[in-house]
DSSP file (Angstrom, degrees, kcal/mol; ACC not computed):
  #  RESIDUE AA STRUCTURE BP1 BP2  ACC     N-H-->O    O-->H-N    N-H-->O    O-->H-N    TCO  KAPPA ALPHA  PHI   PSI    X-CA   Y-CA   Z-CA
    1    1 A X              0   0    0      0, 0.0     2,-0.7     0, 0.0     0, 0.0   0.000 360.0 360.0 360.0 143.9    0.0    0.0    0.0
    2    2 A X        -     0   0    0      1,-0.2     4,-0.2     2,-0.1     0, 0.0  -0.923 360.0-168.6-119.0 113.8    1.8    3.6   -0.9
    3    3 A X  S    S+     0   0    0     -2,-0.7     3,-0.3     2,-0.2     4,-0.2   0.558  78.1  70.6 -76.8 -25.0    0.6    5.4    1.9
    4    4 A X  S >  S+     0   0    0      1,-0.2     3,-2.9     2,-0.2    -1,-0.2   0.966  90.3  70.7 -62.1 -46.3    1.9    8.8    0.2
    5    5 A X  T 3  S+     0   0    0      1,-0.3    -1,-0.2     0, 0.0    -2,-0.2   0.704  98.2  42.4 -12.9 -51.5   -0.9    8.1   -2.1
    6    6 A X  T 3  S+     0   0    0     -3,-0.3    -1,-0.3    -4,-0.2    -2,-0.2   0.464  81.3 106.1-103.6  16.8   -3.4    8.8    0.3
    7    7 A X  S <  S-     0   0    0     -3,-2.9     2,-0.2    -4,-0.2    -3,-0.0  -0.493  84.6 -89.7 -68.6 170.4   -2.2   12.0    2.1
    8    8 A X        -     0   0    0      1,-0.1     2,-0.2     3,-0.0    -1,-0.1  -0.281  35.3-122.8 -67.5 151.3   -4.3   15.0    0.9
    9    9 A X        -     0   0    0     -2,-0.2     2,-0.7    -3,-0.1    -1,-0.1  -0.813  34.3-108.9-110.9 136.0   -3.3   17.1   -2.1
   10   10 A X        -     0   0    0     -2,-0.2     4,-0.2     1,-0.1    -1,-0.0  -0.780  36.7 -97.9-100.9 139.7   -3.0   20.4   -1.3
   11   11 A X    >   -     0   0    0     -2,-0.7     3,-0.9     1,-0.1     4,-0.3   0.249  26.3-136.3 -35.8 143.6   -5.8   22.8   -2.8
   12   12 A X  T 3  S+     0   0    0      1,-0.2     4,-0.4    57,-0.2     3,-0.3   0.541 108.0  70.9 -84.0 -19.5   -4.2   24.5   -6.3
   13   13 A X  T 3  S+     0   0    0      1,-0.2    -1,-0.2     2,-0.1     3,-0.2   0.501  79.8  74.3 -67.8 -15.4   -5.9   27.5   -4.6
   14   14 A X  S <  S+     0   0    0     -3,-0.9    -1,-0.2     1,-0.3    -2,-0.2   0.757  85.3  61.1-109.7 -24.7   -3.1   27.5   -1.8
   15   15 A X  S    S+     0   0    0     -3,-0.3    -1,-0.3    -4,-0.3    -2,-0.1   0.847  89.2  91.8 -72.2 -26.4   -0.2   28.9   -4.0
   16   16 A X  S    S-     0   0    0     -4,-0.4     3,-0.1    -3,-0.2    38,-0.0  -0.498  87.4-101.8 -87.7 153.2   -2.0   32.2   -4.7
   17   17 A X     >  -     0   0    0     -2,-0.1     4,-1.8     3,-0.1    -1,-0.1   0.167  33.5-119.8 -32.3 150.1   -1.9   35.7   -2.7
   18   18 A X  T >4 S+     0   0    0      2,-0.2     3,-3.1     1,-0.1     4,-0.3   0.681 127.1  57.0 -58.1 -94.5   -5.4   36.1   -0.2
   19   19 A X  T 3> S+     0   0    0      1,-0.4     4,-2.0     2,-0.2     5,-0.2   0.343 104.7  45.6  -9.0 -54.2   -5.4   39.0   -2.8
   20   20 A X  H >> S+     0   0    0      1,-0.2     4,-2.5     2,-0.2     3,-0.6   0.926 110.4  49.6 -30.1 -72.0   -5.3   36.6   -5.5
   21   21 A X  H << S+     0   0    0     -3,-3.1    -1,-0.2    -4,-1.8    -2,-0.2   0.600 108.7  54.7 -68.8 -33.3   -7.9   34.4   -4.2
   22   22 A X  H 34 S+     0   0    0     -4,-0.3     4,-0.3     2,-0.2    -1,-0.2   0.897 108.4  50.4 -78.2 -23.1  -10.2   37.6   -3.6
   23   23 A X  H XX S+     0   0    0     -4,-2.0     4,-2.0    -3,-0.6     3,-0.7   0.848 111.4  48.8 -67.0 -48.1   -9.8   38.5   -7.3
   24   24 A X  T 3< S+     0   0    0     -4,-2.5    -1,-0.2     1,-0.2    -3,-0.2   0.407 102.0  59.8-112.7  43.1  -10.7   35.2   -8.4
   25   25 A X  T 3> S+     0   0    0     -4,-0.2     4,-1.2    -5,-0.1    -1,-0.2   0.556 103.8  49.3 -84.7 -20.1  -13.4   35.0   -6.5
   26   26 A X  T <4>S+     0   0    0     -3,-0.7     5,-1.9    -4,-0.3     4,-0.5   0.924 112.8  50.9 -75.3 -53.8  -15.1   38.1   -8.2
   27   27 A X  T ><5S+     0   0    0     -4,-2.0     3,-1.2     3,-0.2    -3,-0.2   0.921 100.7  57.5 -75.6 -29.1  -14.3   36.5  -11.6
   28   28 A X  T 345S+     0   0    0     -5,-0.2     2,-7.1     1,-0.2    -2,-0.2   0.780 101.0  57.5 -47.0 -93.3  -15.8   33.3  -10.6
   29   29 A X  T 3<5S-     0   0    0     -4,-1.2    -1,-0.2     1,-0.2    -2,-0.2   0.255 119.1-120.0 -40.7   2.3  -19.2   35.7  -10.0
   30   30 A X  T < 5 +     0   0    0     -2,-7.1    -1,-0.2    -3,-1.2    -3,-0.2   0.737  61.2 160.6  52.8  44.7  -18.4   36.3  -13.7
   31   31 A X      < -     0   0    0     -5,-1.9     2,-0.2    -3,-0.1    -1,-0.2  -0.525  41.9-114.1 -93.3 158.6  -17.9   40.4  -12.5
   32   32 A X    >>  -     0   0    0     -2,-0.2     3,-2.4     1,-0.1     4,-0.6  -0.613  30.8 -95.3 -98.2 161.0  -15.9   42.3  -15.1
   33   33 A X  H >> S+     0   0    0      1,-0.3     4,-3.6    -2,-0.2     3,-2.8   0.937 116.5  58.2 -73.6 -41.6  -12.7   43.6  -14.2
   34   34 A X  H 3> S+     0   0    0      1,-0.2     4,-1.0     2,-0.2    -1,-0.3   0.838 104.4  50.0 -45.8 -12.9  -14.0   47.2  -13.3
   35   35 A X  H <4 S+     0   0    0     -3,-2.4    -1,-0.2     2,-0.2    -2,-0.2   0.457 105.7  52.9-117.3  19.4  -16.2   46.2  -11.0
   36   36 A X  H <X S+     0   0    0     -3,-2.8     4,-2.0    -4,-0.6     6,-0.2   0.580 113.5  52.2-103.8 -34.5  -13.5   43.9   -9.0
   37   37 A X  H  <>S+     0   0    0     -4,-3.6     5,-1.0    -5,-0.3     4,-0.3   0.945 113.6  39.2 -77.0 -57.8  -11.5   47.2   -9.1
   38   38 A X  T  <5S+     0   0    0     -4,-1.0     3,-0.5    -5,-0.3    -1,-0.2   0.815 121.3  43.7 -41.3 -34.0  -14.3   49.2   -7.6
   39   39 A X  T  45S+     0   0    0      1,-0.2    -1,-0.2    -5,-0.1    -2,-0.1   0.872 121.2  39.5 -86.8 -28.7  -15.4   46.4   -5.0
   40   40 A X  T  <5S-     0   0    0     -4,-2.0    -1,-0.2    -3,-0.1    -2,-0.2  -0.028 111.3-120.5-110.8  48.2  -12.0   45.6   -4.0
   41   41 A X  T   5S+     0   0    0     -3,-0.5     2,-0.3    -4,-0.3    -3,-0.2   0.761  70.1 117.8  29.2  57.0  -10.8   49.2   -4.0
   42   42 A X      < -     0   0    0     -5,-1.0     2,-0.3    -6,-0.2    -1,-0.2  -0.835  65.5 -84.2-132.3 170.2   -8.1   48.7   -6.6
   43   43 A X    >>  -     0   0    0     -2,-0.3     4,-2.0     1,-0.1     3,-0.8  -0.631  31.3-120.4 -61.9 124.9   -6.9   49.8  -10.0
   44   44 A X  H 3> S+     0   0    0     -2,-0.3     4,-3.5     1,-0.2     5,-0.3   0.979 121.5  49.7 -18.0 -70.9   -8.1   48.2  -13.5
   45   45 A X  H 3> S+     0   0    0      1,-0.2     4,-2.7     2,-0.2    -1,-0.2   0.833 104.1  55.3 -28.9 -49.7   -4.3   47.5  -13.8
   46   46 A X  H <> S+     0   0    0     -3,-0.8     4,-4.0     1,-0.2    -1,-0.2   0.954 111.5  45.8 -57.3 -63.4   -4.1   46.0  -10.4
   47   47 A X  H  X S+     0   0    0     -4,-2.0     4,-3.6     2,-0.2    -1,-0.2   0.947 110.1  51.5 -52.1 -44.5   -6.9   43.5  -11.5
   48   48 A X  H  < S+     0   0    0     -4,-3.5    -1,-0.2    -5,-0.3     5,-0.2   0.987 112.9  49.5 -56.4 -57.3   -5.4   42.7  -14.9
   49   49 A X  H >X S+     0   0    0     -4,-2.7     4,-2.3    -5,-0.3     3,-1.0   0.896 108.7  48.0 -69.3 -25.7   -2.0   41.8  -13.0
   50   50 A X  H >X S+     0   0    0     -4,-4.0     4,-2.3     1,-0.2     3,-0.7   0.996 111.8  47.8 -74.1 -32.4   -3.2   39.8  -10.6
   51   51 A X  H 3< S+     0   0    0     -4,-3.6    -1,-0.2     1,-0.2    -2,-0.2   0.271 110.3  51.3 -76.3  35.8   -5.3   37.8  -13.1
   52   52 A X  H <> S+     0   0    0     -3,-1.0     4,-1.2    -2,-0.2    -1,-0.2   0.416 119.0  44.4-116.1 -48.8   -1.9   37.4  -15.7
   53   53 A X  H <X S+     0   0    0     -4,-2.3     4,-2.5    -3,-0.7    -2,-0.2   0.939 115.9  48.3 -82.5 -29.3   -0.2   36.1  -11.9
   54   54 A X  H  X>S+     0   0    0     -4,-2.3     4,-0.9     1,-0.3     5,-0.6   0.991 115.7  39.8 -81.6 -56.4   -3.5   33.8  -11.0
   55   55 A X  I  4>S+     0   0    0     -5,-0.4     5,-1.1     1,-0.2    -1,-0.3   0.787 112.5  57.8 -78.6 -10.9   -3.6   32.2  -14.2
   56   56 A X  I  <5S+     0   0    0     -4,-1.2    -1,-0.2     1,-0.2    -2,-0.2   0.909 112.3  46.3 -48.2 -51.7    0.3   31.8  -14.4
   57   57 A X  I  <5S+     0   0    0     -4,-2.5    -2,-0.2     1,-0.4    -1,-0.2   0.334 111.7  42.9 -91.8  20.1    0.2   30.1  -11.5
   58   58 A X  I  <5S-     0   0    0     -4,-0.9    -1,-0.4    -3,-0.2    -3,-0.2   0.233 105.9-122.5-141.6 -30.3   -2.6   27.9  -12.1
   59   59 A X  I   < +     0   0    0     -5,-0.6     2,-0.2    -4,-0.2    -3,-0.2   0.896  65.2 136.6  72.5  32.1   -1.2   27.2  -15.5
   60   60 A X      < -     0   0    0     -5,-1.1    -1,-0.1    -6,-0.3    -2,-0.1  -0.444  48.3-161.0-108.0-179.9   -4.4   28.3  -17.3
   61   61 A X  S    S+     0   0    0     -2,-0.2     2,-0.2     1,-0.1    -1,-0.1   0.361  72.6  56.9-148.1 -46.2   -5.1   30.4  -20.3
   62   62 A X  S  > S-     0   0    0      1,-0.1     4,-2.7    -7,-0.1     5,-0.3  -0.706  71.6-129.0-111.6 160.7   -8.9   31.3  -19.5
   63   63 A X  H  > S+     0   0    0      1,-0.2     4,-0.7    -2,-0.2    -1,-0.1   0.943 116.7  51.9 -50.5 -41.1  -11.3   32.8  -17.0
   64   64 A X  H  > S+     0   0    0      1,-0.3     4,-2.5     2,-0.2    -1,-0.2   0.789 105.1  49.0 -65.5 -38.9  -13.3   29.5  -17.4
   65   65 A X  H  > S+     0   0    0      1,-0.2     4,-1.4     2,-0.2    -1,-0.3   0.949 117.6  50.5 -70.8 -35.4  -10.3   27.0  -16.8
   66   66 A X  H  X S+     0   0    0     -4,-2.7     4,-4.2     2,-0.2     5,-0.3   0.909 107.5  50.0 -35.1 -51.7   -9.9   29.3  -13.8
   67   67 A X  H  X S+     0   0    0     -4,-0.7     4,-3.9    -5,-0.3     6,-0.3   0.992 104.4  54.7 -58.6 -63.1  -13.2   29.1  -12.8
   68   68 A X  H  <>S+     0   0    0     -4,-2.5     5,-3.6     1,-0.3    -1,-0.2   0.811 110.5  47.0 -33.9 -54.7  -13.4   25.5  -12.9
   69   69 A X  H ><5S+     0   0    0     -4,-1.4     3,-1.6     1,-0.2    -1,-0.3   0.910 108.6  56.6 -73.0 -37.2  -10.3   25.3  -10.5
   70   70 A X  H 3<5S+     0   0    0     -4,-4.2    -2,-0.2     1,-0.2    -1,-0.2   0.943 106.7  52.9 -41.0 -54.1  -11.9   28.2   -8.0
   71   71 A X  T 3<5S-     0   0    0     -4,-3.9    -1,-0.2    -5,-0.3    -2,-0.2   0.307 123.3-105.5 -89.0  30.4  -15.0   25.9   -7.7
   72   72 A X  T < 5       0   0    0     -3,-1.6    -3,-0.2    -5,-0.2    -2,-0.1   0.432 360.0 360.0  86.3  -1.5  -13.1   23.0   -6.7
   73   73 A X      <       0   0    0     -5,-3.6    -4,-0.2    -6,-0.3    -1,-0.1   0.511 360.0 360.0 -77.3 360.0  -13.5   20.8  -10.5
């Protein structure tokens, strides 16, 4: 039995900033990026770069393959 096998995998979620994680919680809610800068009192820019760092680091290309990972799929 390979016991490493069963430890938990840790959430793909766990590498990103809180900041990160609050930004792509808005784009899961499918909110456009002005109104993630407006709710989370940031820049357009600000938004842009973190979702260029979220989806680096997730290794994704689109909101959707984002989404997908946000909501646990």
């Amino acid at each position: 039995m390979n016991y490493l096998s069963e430890l938990p995998k840790p959430s793909a979620l766990a590498i990103l900033t809180d900041r990160e994680r609050d930004v792509l919680a808005q784009l899961a809610e499918r909110k456009q990026y002005k109104e993630i800068a407006d709710e989370l009192f940031m820049s357009i820019d600000t938004v842009r770069t973190h979702v260029r760092n979220i989806y680096s680091k997730l290794n994704v290309h689109r909101r959707s393959e984002a989404e997908v990972i946000f909501r646990g799929g």
